[in-house]
Phi, psi and omega in degrees: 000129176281169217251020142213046091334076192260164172351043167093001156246137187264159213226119174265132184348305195290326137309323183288280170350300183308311177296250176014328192268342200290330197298320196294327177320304185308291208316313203282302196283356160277008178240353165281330196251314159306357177242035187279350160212130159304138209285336202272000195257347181310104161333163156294333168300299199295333190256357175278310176307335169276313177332280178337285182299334172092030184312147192205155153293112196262153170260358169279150178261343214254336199227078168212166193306339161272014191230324190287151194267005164266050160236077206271128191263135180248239177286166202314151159052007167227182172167114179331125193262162162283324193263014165249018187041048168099003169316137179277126169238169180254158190310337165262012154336181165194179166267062184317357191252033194281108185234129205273141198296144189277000000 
C-alpha cells in the first residue's frame, strides 16, 4: 500500500489543503460553546451551585452536559441545566449529578 494511501483513499495535496483549512472551524465552535455564559456575570448563588455540583469542563465524549437528562440544548454548543435552575451551560460540561438521558 502506498503511503498515501489511508484506508483505501489516495489522498491529494488538495484534499490535504481542505482539511487544513476545516481545522480553524472546528477549532472556533469549541471556543463558541465554552463562552456560552461568562463565568464573571455569574451570581453568587450561581457560581456556588456549580462549585456544589462540581461542574467542569468533561474530557469523556460519553459523560458530558449535552448527553445528560437535566439538559436542554439552547444555542449550537450551549444549553440550559434544570439542576442550575436553568442555568446556561455549555454541551461539554459535566457534573457530579450527571445522569444519562434515557
Amino acid at each position: 500500500m502506498a503511503a498515501s494511501d489511508i484506508h483505501g483513499r489516495h489522498w491529494s495535496r488538495r484534499s490535504a489543503l481542505g482539511l487544513i483549512a476545516c481545522v480553524p472551524l472546528g477549532l472556533t465552535s469549541v471556543a463558541q460553546a465554552a463562552e456560552c455564559v461568562d463565568p464573571a456575570s455569574l451570581s453568587a448563588a450561581q457560581k456556588s451551585m456549580r462549585k456544589s455540583l462540581g461542574f467542569r469542563t468533561s474530557n469523556d465524549a460519553t459523560k458530558r452536559c449535552g448527553l445528560c437528562a437535566f439538559f436542554t440544548a439552547a444555542p449550537p454548543g450551549c444549553g440550559k441545566c434544570a439542576l442550575l435552575s436553568g442555568g446556561i451551560v455549555p454541551a461539554e460540561g459535566v457534573c457530579d449529578s450527571w445522569a444519562k438521558k434515557s
